[in-house]
N, C-alpha and C positions, 0 to 999 in steps of 0.2 A: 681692246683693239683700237678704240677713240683717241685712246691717249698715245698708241704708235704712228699717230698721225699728226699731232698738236707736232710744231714745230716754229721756231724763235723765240725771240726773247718774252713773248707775251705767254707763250703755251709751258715756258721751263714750271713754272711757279705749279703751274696746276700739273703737269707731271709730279714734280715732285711729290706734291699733296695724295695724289692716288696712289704714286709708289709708295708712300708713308703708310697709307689708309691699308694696301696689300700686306704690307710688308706686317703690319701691325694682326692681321688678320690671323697671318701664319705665325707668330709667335703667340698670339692669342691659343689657337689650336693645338699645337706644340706642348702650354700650357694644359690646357684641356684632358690630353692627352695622358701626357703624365698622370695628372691627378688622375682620372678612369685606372691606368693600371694600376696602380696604388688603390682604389676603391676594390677591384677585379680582385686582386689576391689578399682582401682582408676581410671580405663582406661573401657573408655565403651560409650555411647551416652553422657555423662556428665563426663569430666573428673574430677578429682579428685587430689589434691597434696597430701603428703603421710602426711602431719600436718592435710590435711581434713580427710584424712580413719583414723586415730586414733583419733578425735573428734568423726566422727563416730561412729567407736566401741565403746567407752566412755563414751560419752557426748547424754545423751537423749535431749537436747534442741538444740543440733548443727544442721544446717541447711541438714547437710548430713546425717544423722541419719538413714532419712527414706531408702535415696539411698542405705546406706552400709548394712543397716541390712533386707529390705524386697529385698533387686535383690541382691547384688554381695555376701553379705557372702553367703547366702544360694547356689550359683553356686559354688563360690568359693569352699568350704565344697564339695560338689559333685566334681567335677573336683578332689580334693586332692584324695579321694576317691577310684572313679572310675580309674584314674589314677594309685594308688597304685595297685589295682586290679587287672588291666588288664598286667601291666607291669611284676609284679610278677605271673602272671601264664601264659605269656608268658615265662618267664626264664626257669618257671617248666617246660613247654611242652617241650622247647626245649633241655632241661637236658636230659625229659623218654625217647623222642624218637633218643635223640641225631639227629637230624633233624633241622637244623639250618634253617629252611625256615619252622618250624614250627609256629603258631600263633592261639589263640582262634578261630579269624576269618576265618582265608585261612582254619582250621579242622572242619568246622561246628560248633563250639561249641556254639557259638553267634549264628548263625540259629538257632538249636536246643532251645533255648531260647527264641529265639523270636518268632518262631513259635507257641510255647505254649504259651508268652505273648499272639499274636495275636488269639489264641483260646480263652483264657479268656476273651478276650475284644468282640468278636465278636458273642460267642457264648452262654459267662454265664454273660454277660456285668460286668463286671471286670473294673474299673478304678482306681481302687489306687496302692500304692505301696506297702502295704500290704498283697492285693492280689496278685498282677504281679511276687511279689517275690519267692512264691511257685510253682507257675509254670514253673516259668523262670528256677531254681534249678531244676527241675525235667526234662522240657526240654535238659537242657546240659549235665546234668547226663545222657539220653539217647543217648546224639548222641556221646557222649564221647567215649562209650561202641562201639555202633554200628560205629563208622569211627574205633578205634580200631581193633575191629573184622572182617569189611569187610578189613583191609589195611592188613590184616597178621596174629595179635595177636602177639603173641611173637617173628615172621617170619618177623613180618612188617619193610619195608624200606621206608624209608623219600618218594622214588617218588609213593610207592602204598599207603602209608597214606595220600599224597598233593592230589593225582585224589582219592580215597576214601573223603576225605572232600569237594573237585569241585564235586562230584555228590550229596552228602547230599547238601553241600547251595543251588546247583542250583535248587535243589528239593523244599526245605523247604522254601525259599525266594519266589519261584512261587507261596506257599500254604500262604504265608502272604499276597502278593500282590493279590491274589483272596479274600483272606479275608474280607479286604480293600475294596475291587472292588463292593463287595457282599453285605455291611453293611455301608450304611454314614456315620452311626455314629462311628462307628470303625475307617474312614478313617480320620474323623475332628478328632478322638483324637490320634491317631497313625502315622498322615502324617510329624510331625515332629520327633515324637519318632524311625521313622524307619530312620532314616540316623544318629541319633546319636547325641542328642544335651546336655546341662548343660541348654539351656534357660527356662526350667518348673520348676527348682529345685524350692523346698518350702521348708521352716524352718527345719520340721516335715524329711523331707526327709533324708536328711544326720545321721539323727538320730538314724531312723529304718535302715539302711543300716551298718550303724559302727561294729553291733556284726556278722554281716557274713561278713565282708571283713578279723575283726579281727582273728575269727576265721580260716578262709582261710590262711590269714598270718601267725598265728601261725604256722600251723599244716605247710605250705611250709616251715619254717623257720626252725622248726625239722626234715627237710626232708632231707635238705640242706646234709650234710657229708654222707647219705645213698645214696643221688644220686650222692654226687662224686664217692663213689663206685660202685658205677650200672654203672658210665662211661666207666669202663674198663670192664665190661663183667659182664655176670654172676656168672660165674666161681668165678674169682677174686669177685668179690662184697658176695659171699658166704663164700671165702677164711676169707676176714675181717671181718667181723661177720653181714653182710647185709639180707635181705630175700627179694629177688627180689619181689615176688609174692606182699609182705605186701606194701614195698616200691610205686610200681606201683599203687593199692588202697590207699594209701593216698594222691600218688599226684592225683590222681584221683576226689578223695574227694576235695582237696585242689581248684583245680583248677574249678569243678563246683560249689563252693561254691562262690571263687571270682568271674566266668564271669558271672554266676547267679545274683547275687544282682546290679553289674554291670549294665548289661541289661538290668536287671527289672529297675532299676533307670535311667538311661538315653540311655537306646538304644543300638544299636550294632554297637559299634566303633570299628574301623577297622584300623589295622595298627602299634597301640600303643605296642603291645606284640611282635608284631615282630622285628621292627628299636631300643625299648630299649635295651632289649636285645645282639644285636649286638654291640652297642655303649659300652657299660658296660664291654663287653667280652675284647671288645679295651683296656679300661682302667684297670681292675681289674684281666683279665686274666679267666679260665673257670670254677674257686672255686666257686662252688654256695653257698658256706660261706662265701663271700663279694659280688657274684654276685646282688643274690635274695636282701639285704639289699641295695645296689646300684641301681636294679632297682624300689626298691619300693619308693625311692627318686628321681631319672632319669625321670618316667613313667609320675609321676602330671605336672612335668617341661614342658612336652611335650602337656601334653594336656590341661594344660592351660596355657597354650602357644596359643595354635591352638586356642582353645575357645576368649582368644586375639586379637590375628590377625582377626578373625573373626568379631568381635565384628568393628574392626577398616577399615580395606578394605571396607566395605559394608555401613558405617554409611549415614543415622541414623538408616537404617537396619541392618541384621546382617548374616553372613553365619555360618552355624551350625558346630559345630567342628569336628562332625565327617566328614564331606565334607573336613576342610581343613585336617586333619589326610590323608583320602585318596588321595586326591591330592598331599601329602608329600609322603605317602607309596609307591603307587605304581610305581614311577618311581625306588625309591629303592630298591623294590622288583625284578624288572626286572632286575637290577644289580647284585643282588644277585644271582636271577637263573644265569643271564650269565656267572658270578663269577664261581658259583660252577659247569657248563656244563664243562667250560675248565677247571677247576681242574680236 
């Protein structure tokens, strides 16, 4: 936002250098990127050279065929996804609330989600993704509203929105693990789904998920230069021609559209909206018109990454991504809090 301000012939030079510095960032990531899914569908209980995953992909009679196209693209596909998803409406959240230890997660927003998955499954038996999807959306859409409202409303400070979203998980996480408790068969189909994995993805899946991440995408992406102005206040973001009130409802929308589908697809991952984010800021500075487009490339990195490593530490079994995500998060998190006590 500094450098939407430099202006004449002294401030061109250093423009351009940051837009270089940006621009370098996101093909850096882009970079990243690729290589991950090229790691994704070749690294796993059966490795893979990167001449086998493109037979693979290809080649219907190549021995790897079966491997690439009925297990890793279909996770792969998910992981890109979810990924995109969660990282970019992490960026959002932490734009509305200017709350840099903001996260889908740490706000309830993935509880809220999951808890209506877990309603669906346990009470109208619910097993597809299909179903899971409208619920999940409706779930996040509620608790979006309600941690908003109990943290302030337009009053709310980063640490009454953090303990407003610590009371909704710890509420709503207890009503899934009763869920669970209450129902077998809820618990055999949900015992992996509740810590967050990519290992159920199926062909079908990635498919039905593409037009709500898209849309979520979109609509953050148009959001992007109204919430650089919502940065500086309200006032000022009125001054430019902003409407706080609209701004806040579409990132609103935005964002339970992404952690919605999300979660209805592979569960409530934790961690990923908050650490991209921050990474991004490093690189690209606080424009969420390089930001949000950097973390929607940063976010997959990360988590199939984590889905990776997982896959690898644990062979011939596998630990679920979202475990390693939080095992990565939350020492980072505690940084951050300590970070910003003594600031």
């Amino acid at each position: 936002m500094e450098s939407s301000q430099i202006s004449g012939p002294a401030g061109a030079p250093r423009k351009r250098a940051e837009n270089g510095r940006r621009a370098a960032a996101l093909l850096g990531s882009a970079i990243a990127l690729a290589a991950l899914l090229v790691l994704s569908l070749g690294l796993g209980a059966r490795q893979l050279s990167p001449a086998e995953v493109w037979h693979g992909l290809v080649d219907a009679d190549s021995a790897a065929y079966t491997v690439v196209h009925q297990m890793r693209l279909p996770r792969t596909l998910l992981g890109l996804l979810a990924g995109v998803a969660l990282g970019v409406a992490g960026g959002v959240m932490q734009a509305l609330t200017r709350n840099p230890l903001a996260d889908p997660g740490l706000l309830g927003i993935n509880a809220g989600a999951s808890a209506a998955v877990a309603t669906a499954a346990g009470l109208f038996g619910v097993a597809t993704f299909q179903g899971y999807v409208w619920f999940a959306l409706a779930g996040a859409a509620a608790v979006s509203v309600l941690v908003y409202a109990v943290g302030g409303g337009r009053a709310a400070t980063p640490a009454r929105l953090a303990l407003a979203g610590a009371a909704v998980n710890a509420a709503l996480y207890s009503y899934v693990n009763g869920t669970m408790l209450l129902d077998a068969a809820s618990l055999e189909t949900m015992r992996f789904w509740t810590v967050g994995s990519l290992a159920s993805a199926q062909g079908e899946t990635a498919a039905m998920m593409a037009p709500f991440v898209a849309a979520g995408l979109l609509l953050a992406l148009a959001l992007a230069r109204p919430l650089n102005a919502l940065a500086l206040g309200d006032d000022s973001a009125r001054s430019l021609g902003a409407h706080p009130a609209r701004v806040r409802a579409g990132a609103i929308v935005a964002v339970t559209l992404l952690c919605g589908a999300a979660t209805a697809a592979c569960g409530p991952i934790v961690f990923v909206g908050l650490m991209v984010p921050h990474l991004v800021r490093a690189l690209t500075g606080p424009d969420q018109r390089w930001m949000l487009p950097c973390c929607a490339l940063l976010a997959p990195v990360l988590l199939l990454g984590a889905d990776v490593l997982g896959r690898l530490v644990a062979r011939p079994g596998e630990l679920q991504a979202g475990i390693v995500t939080a095992v990565l998060g939350g020492p980072l998190f505690l940084y951050f809090v300590r970070r910003k006590v003594r600031a």
